[in-house]
Structure formats: structure tokens, C-alpha cells
Backbone bond lengths (Angstrom), bond angles and torsions (degrees), N, CA, C in turn:
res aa  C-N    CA-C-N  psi(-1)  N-CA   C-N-CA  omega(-1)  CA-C   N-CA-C  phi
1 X - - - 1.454 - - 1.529 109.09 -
2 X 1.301 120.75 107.75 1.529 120.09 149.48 1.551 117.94 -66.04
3 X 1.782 103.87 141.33 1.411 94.40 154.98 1.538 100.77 -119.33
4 X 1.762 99.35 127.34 1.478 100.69 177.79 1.966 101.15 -86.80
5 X 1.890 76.55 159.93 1.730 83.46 -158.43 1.374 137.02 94.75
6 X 1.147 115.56 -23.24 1.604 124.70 -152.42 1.535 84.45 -85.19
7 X 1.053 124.76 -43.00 1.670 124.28 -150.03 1.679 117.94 37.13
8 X 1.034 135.18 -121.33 1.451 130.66 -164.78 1.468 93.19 -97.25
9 X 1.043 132.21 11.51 1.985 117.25 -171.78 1.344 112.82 -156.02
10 X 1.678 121.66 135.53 1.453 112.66 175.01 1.724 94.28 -110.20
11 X 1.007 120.42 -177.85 1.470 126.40 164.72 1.282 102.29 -144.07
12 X 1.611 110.44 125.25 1.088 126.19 173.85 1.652 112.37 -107.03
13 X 1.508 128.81 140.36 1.616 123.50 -155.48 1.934 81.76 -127.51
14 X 1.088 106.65 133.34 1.928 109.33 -171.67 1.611 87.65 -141.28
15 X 2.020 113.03 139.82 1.161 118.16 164.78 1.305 90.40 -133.73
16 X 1.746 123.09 -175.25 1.413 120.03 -175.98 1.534 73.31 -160.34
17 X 1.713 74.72 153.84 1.791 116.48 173.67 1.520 113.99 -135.28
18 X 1.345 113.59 141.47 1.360 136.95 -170.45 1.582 116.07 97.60
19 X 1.279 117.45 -6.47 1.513 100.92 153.61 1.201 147.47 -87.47
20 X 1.037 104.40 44.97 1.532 117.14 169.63 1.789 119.30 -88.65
21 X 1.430 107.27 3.36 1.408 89.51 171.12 1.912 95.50 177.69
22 X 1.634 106.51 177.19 1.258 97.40 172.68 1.522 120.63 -98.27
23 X 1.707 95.00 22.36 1.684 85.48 -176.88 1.780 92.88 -117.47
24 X 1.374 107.36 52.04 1.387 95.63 -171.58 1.817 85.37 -124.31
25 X 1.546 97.69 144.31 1.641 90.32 -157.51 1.900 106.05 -86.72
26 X 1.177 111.34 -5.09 1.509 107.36 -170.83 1.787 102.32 -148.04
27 X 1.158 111.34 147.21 1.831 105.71 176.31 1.866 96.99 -128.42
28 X 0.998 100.13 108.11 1.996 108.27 177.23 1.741 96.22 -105.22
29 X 1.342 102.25 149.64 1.831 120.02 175.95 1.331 86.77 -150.67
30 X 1.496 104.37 122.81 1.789 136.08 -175.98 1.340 101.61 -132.51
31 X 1.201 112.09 170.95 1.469 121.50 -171.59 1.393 108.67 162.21
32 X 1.431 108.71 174.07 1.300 124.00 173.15 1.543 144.63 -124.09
33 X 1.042 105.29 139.36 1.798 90.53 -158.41 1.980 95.88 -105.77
34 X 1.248 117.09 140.32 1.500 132.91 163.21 1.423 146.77 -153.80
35 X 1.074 132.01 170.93 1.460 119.92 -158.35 1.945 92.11 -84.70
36 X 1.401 123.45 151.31 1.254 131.98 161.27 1.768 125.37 -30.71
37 X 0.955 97.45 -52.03 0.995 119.61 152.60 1.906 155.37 -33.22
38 X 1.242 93.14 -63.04 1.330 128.02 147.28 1.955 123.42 -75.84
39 X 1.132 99.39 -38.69 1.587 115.29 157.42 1.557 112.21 -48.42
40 X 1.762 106.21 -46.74 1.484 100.99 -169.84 1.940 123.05 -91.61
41 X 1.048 79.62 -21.48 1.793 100.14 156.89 1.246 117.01 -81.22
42 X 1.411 131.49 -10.09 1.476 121.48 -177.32 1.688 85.03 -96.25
43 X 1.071 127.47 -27.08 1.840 118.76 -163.54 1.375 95.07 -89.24
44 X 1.130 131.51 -19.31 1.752 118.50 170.34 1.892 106.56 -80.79
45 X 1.265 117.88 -9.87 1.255 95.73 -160.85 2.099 88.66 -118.00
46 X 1.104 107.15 -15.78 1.238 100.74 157.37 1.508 126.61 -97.52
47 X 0.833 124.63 9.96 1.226 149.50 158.59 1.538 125.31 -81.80
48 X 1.454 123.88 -23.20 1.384 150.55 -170.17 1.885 83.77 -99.84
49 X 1.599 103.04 -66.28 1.474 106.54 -165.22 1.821 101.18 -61.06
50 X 1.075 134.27 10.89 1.658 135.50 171.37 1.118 85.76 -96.88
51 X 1.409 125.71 -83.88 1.382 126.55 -146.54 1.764 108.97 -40.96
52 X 1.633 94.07 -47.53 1.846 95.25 -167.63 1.921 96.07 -69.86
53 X 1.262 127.78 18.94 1.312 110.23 -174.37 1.562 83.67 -117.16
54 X 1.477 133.61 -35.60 1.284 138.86 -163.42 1.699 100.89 70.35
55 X 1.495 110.90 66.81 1.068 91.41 156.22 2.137 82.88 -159.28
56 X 1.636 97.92 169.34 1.383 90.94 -155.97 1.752 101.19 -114.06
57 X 1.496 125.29 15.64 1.225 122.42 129.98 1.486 105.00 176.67
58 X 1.239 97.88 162.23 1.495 117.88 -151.69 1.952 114.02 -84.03
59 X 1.591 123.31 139.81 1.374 106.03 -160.87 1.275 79.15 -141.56
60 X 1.511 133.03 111.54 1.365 132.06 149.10 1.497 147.82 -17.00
61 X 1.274 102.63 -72.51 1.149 100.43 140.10 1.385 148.75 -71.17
62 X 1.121 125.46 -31.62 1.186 107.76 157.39 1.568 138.82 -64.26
63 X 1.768 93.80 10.13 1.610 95.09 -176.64 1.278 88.40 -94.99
64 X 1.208 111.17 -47.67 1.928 102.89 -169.84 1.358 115.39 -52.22
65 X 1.440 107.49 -23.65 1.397 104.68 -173.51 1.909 112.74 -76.14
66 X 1.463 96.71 -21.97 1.381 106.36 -179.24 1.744 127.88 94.55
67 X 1.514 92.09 0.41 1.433 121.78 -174.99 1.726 120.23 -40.77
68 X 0.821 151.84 118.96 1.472 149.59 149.08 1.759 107.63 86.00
69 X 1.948 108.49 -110.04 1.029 109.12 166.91 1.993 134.54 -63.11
70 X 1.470 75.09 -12.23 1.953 88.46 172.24 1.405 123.94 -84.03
71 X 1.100 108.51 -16.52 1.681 137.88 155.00 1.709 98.42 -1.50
72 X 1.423 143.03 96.98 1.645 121.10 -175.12 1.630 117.09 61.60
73 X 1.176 103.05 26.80 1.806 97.74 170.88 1.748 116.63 -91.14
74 X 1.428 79.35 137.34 2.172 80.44 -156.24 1.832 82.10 -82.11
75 X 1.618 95.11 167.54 1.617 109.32 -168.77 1.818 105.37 -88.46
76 X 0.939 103.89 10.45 1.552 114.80 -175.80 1.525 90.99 -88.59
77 X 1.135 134.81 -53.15 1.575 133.15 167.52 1.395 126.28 -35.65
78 X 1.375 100.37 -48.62 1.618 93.74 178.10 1.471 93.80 -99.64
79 X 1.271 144.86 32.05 1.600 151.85 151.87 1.184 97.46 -68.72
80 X 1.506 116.93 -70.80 1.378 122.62 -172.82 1.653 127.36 -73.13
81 X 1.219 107.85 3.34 1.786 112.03 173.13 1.742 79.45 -105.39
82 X 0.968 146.46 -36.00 1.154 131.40 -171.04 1.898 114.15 -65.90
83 X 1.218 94.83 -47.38 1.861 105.39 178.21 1.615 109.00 -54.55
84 X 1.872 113.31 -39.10 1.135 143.72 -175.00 1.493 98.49 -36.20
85 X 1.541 99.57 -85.14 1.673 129.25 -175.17 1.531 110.06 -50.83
86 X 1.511 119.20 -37.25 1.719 135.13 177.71 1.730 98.82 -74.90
87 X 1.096 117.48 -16.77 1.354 96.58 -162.57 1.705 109.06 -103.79
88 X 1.734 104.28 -15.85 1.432 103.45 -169.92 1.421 81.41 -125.42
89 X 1.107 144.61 135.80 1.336 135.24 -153.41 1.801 111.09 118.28
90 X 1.995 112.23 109.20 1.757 99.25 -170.71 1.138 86.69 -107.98
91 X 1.360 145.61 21.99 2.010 137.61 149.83 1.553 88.95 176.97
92 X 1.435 76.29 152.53 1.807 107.09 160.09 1.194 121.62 -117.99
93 X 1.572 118.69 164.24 1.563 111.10 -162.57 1.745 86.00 -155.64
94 X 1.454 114.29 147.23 1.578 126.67 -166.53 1.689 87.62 -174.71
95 X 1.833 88.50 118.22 1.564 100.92 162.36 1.396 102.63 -122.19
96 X 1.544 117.68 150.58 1.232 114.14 167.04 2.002 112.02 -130.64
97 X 1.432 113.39 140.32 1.291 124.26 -174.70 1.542 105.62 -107.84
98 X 0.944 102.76 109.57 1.451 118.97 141.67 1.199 126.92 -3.95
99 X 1.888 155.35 65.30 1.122 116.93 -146.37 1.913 113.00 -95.11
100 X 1.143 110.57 0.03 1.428 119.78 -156.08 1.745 90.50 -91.34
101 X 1.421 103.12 -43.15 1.455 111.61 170.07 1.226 118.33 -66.74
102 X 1.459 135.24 -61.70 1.130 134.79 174.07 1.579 111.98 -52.99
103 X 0.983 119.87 -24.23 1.793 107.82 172.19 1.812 97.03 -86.41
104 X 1.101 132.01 -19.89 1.878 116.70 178.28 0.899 90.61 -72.85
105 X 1.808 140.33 -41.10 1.640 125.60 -152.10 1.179 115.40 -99.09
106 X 1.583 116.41 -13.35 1.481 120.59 -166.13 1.770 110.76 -99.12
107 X 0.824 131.14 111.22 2.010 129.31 178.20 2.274 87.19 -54.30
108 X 0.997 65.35 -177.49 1.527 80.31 174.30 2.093 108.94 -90.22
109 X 1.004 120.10 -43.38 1.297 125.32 166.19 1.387 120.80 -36.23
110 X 1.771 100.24 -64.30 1.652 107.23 173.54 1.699 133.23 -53.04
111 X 1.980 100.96 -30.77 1.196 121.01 168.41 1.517 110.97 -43.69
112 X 1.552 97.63 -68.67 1.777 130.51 -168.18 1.746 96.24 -40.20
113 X 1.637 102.97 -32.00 1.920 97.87 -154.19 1.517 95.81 -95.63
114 X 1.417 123.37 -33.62 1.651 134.29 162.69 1.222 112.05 -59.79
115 X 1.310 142.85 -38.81 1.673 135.08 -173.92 1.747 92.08 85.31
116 X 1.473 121.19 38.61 1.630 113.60 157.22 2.010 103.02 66.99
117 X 1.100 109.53 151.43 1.686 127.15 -179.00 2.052 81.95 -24.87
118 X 1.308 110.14 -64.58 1.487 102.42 -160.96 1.883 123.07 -43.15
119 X 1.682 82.80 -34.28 2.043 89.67 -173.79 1.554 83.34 -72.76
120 X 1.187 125.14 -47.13 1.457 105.19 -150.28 1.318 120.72 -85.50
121 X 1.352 118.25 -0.92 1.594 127.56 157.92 1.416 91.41 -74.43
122 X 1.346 133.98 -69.91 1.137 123.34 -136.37 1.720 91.51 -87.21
123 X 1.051 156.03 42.17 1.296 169.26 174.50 1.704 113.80 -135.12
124 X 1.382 101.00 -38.08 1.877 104.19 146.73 1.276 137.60 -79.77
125 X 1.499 108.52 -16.13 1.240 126.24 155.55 2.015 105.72 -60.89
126 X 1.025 121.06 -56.39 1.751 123.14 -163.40 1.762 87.12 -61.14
127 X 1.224 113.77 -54.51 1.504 102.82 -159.92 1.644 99.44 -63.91
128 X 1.024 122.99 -63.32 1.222 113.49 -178.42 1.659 136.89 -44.65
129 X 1.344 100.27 -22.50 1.887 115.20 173.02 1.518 95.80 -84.27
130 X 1.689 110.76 -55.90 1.487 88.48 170.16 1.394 134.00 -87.60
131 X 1.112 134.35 42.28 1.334 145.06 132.85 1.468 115.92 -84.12
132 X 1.129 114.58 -26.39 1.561 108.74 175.69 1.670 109.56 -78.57
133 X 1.221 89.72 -47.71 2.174 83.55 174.45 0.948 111.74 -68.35
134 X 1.344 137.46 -23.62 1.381 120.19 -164.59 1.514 107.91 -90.95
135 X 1.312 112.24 4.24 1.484 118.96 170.11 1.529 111.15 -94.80
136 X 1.408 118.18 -0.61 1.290 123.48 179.51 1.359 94.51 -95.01
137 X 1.976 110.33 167.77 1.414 114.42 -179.51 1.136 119.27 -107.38
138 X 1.177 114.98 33.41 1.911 144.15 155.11 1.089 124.09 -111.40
139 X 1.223 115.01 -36.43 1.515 115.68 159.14 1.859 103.64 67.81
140 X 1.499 129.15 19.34 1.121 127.65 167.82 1.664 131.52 -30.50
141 X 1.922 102.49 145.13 1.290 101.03 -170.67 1.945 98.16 -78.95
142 X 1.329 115.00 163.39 0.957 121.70 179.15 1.605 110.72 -119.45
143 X 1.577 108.35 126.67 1.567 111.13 175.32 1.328 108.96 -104.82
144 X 1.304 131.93 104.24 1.920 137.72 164.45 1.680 84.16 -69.77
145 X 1.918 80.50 141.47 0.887 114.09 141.38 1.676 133.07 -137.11
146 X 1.724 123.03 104.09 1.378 107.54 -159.48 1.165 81.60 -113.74
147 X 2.396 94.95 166.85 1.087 93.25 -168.12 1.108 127.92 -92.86
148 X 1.402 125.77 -159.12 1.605 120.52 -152.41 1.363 119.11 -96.63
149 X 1.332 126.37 -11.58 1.092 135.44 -153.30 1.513 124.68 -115.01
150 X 1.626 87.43 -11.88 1.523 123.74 158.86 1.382 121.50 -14.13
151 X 1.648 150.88 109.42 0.890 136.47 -171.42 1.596 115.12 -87.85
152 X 1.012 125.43 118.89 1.603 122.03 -176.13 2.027 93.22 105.28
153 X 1.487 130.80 22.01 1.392 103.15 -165.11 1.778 90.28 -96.98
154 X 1.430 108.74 -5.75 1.824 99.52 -177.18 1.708 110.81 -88.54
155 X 1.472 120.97 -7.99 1.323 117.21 167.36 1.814 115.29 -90.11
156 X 1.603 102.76 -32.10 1.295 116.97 169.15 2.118 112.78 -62.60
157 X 1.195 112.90 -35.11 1.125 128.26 -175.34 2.133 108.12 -62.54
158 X 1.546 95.51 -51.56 1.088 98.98 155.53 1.792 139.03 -32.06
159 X 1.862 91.19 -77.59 1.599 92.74 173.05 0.830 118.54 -70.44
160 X 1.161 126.30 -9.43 2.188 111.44 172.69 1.691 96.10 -60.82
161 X 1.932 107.15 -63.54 1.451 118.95 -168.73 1.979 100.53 -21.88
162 X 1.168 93.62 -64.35 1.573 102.60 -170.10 1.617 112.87 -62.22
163 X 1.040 139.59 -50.01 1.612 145.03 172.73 1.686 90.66 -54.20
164 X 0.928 123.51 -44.21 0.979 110.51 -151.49 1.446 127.28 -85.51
165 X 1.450 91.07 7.82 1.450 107.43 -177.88 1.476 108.54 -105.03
166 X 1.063 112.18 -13.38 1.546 114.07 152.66 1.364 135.90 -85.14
167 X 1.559 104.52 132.76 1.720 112.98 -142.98 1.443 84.63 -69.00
168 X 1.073 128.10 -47.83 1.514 119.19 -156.56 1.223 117.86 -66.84
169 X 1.310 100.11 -23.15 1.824 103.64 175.81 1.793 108.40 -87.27
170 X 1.133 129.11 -46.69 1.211 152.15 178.34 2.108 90.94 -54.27
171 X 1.042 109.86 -54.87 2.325 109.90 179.26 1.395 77.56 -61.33
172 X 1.515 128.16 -81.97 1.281 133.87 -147.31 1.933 129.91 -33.15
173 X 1.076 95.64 -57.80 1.556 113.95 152.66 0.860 115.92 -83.78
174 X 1.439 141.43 -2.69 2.221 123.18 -159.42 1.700 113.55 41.86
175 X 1.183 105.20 21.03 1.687 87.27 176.74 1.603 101.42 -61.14
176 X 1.276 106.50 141.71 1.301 134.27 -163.83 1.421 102.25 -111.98
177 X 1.559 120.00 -63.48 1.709 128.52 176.07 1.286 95.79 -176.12
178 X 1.676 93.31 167.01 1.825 115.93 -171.27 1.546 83.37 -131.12
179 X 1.520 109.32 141.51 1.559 128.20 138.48 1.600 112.94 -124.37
180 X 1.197 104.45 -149.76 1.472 120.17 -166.90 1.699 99.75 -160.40
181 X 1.259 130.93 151.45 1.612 126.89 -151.16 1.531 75.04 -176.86
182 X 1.534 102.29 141.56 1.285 123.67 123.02 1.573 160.30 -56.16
183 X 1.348 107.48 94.32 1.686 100.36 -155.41 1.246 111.66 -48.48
184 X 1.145 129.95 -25.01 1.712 128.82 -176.91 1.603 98.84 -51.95
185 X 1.321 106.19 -65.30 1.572 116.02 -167.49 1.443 119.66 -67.53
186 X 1.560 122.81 -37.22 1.693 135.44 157.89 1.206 122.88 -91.87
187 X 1.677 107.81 99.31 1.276 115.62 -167.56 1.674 110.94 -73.68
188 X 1.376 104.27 5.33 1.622 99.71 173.66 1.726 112.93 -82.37
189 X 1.130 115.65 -32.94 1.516 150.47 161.18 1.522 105.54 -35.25
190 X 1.429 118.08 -36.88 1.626 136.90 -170.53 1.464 100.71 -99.72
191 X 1.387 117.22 -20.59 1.571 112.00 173.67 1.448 110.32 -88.83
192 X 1.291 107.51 -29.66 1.715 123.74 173.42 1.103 110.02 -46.13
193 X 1.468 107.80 -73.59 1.474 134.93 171.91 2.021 122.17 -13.61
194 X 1.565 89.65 -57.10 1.631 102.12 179.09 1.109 99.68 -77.98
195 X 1.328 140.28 -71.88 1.861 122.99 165.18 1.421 111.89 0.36
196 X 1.326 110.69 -82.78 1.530 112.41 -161.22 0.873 91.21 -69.48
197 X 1.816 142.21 -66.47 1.567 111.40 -156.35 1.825 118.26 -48.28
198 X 1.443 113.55 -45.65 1.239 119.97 169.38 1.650 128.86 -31.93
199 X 1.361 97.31 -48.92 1.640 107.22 170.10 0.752 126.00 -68.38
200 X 1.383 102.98 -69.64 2.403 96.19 150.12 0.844 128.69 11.60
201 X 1.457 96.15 -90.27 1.439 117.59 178.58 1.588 122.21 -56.18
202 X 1.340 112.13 -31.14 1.530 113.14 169.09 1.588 106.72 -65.59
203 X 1.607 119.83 -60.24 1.291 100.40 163.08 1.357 135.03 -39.13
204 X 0.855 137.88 -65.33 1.842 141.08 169.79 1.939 97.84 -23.44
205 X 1.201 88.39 -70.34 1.594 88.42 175.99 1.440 124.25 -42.62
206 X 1.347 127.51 -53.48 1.642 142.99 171.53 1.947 99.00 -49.32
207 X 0.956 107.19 -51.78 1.697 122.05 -178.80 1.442 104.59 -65.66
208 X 1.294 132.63 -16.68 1.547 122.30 174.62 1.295 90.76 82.74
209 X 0.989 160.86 34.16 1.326 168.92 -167.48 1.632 108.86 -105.06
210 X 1.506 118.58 -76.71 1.106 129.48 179.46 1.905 107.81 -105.24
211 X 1.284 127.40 165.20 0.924 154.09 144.63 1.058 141.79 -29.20
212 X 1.695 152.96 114.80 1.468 123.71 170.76 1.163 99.75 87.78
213 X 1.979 104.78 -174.33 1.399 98.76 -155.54 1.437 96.18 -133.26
214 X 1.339 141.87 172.31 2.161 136.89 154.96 1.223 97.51 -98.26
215 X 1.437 133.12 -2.76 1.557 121.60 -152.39 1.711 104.31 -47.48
216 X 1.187 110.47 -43.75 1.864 114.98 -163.55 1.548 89.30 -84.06
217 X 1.475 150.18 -22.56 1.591 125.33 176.79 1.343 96.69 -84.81
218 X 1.447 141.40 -2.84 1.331 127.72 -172.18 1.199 106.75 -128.53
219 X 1.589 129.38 1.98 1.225 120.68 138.06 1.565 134.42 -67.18
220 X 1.752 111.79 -16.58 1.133 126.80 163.72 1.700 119.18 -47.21
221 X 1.586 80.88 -59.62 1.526 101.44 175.39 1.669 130.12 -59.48
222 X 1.347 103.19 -27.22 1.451 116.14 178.36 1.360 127.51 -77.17
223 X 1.286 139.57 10.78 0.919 130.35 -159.36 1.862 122.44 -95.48
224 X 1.712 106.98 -9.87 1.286 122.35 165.99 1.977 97.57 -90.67
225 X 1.623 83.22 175.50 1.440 87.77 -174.77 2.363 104.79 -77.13
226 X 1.207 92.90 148.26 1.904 97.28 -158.05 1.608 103.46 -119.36
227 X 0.906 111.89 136.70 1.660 105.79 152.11 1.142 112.78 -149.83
228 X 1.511 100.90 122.82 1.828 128.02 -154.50 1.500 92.92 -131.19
229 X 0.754 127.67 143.68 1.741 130.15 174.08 1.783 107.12 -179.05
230 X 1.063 110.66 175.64 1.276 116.13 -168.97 2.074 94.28 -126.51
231 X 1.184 112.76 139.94 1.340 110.66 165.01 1.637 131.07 -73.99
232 X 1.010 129.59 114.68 1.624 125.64 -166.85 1.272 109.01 -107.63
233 X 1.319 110.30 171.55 1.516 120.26 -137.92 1.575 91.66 -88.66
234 X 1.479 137.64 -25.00 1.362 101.22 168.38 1.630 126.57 -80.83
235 X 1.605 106.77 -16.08 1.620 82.67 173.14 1.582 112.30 -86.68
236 X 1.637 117.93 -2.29 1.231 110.86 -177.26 1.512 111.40 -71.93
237 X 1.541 114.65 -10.56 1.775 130.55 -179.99 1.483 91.79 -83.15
238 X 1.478 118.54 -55.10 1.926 104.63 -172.35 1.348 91.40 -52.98
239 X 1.651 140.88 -61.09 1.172 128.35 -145.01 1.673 111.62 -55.59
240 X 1.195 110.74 -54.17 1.443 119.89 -177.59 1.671 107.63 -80.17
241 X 0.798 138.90 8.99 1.754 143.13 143.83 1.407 96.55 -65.82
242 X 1.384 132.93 -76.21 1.328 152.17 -150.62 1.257 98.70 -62.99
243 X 1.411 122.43 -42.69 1.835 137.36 -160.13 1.553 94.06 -76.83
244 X 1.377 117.37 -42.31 1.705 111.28 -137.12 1.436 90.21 -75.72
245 X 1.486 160.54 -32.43 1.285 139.82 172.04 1.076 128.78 -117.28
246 X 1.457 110.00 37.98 1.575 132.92 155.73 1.717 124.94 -52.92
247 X 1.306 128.99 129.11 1.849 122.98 167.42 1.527 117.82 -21.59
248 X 1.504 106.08 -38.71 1.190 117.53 -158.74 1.576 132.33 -95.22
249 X 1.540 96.92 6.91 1.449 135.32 -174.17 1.256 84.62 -114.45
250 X 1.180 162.17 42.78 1.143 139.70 153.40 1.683 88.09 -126.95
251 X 1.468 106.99 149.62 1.387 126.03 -160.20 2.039 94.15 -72.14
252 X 1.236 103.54 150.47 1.816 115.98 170.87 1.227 101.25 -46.11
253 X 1.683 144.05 137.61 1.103 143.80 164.72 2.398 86.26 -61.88
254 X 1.639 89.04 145.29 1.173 89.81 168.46 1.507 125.22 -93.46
255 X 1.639 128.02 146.89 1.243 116.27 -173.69 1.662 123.48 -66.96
256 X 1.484 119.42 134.61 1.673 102.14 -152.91 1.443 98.26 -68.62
257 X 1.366 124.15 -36.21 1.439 140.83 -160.19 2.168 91.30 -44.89
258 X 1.220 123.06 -35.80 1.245 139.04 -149.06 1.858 89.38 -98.20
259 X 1.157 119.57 -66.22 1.391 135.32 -150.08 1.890 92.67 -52.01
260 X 1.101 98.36 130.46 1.723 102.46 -173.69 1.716 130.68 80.51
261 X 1.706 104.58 1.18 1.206 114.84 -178.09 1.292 115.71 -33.83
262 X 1.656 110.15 -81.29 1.092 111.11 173.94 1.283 158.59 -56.52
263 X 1.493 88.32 -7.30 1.635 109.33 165.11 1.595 126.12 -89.79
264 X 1.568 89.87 -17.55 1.858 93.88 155.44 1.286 121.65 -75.15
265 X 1.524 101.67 -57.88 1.924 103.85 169.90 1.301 129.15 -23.55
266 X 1.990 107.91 -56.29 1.104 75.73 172.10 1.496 133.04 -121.19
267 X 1.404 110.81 22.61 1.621 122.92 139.30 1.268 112.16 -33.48
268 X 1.024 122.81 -56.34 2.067 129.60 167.29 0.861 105.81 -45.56
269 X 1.567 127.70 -68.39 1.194 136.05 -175.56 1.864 120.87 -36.53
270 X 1.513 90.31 -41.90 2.014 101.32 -162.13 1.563 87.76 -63.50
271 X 2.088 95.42 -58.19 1.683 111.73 -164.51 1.603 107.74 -38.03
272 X 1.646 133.60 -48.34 1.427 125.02 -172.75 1.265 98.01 -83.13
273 X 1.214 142.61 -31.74 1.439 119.18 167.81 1.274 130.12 -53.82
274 X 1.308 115.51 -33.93 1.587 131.62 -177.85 2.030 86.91 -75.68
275 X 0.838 88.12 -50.38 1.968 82.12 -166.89 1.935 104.23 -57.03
276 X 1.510 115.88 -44.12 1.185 124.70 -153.67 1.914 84.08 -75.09
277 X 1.515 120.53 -55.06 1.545 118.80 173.91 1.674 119.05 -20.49
């Protein structure tokens, strides 16, 4: 497989849904991977599709919910940001974790060395994009960009830093670089966005959770090559075997400047009271 265009770099744009809390039963991070190129033609034509909606960027959920400017928004709208993202876009990729499971299987150590359900979707996300390039005959580096607001993305930010300094892991995937972006401002981030909320929501559904079906918003979505899957409980046992006596399972050395703070404070505290008495 060639990808024409790609030259030395793909950029892949990843958001996640279900972290907003611990009573949320699954956390998935989806996204999309494309040539530069194709990236820059998808932001003029979703960018056209804002303007003709009058609104200045697009939030998934809050459309389903019907919230504010979504107030009467017909489903033909988010049809066409959906064709948008499917059409400039050469695969998508959406993992979802378990979270009720992943906290029985994970110690707290193994968590710390994964970056929580979030690192470890989005760490099944890298292997899986890079298994797909590396079956191409370019074999391109790949630059993520997820978004910023991400809960868990400053402990996750960490273990990449560290993996990533190893060559073999760094050839192995092509990770290229990680940031963090604002979906308001990266409208690729807004194509991300409907992925994961979509899957989500298909999970909830698979879980007996919710109602009804996504089959027709995620057939929209399907039409490049996809890999969406959910993580199951025996490789979530290899993962945390593999995790539990890793560097990175061992807690942050703490800063000394910090260590005893509060037990000086309020030693200070007693000392001017006794003086002010």
C-alpha cells in the first residue's frame, strides 16, 4: 500500500469520551489519521460547512443533547460533517476500556505506568496506526495530536515522554510527536470528537446500558478502512502483568522543596501565635 501525499508524516487528530467521571462505565479515544494534505482540504470544507450552519465550531455532544445553538438542528447537518471527516481521512481508529474492569485488573502501580483506561486506549491506539503504516511502502512518521482538555492527558503525557525515548519503541510505532490542541480551535479535533462520542455511545448500548442502536451514525463513519474494538479482559490481564514492574509504576520522586510543607506552616503558624499571646 502506498500513501500518496503522505511524504515522511501522517497526522493523526484523537479525542476521547467517557472521562468525565468514575461512574462512567467505559472511556474510548478515536480519531483520525491523514495525509497533510488532505488535512488541509478537509479544514476548508469543514470550515465552509460551519459558516453555512452559523456556528463557529462544532461539539457532539452537545448537539445531541440539543443544547443552545443546536436548539432544532436537523440530522442532515451532522450527516454532512460526518461525510466531511469520512471523506478526507485514509482510516480511523477507536479503542474503548472497560473502566469497572480495568480498575479490578489494574493495582494502582500498573495504572500509574499506563496513564489510567485513557493512556491505555490511547497507547492501543499508537500500536494499531502503527501497524497499519508499517504495512504501507513508506512506512511514514506519525504526528498525534489529542485534545487538550483531556482528563488524565498530563500523566499520559508523561509515559509517552519516557517510551518514547526508546528507539525501538519510537521505529516500532513511527511515533513522530504528541501535543494537546484545543478542539474549538482544531477543526480536525471536531472530527475526532464525533468518532468518539459515537462509539461511546455504541458502547453504552453493547453494555445494556442505553437503548436503540448508532448502527446508521457509524456507518457514516465507516467507510475508510477502521479499527474500533473494545479491550477485553484477557489482554487487559497481559497489560497489567507486563505494567506491574515497570520504571513507570513507581510513584514521581517528590519535590524536596514541598516534602514537610505543611508541617512547617503550621509550626509558623503555633510560633506567631505564641509570640502575638
Amino acid at each position: 500500500m502506498t500513501l500518496s501525499g503522505a511524504g515522511g508524516t501522517l497526522a493523526g487528530y484523537f479525542d476521547e469520551s467517557g472521562t468525565h467521571g468514575p461512574e462512567s462505565p467505559v472511556v474510548v479515544v478515536a480519531g483520525w489519521l491523514s495525509t497533510p494534505d488532505m488535512w488541509l482540504d478537509f479544514r476548508r470544507e469543514w470550515r465552509s460547512a460551519l459558516d453555512d450552519f452559523h456556528i463557529a465550531s462544532f461539539h457532539m455532544s452537545d448537539c445531541e443533547a440539543g443544547q443552545g445553538e443546536y436548539k432544532n438542528w436537523p440530522e442532515s447537518r451532522t450527516q454532512r460533517l460526518m461525510r466531511i471527516i469520512s471523506d478526507h481521512a485514509i482510516a480511523s481508529f477507536g479503542v474503548a476500556i472497560p473502566t469497572k474492569l480495568f480498575g479490578e485488573i489494574f493495582s494502582k502501580p500498573a495504572a500509574i505506568a499506563v496513564g489510567g483506561p485513557y493512556g491505555l486506549a490511547s497507547w492501543r491506539i499508537f500500536m494499531d496506526a502503527g501497524y497499519f503504516v508499517n504495512r504501507t511502502s513508506t512506512r511514514p512518521w506519525i504526528r498525534y495530536v489529542f485534545e487538550q482538555g483531556a482528563v488524565g492527558r498530563h500523566r499520559f503525557q508523561r509515559v509517552f515522554d519516557e517510551y518514547e525515548k526508546d528507539e525501538f519503541t519510537r521505529e516500532r510505532f513511527r511515533l513522530g510527536a504528541l501535543s494537546f490542541d484545543r478542539k474549538t480551535e482544531f477543526t480536525p479535533l471536531q472530527g475526532a470528537d464525533i468518532l468518539a462520542y459515537q462509539l461511546y455511545r455504541a458502547e453504552r448500548v453493547d453494555l445494556g446500558i442505553d437503548a436503540g442502536t448508532r448502527k446508521a451514525q457509524l456507518d457514516l463513519l465507516r467507510p475508510k478502512p477502521n479499527w474500533w474494538w473494545r479491550v477485553r479482559e484477557p489482554e487487559l490481564r497481559e497489560w497489567a502483568t507486563a505494567l506491574e514492574d515497570t520504571p513507570l509504576a513507581e510513584p514521581r520522586p517528590r519535590n524536596p522543596k514541598r516534602v514537610g510543607y505543611r508541617e512547617r506552616r503550621k509550626a509558623k503558624r503555633a510560633a506567631q501565635r505564641e509570640q502575638d499571646a
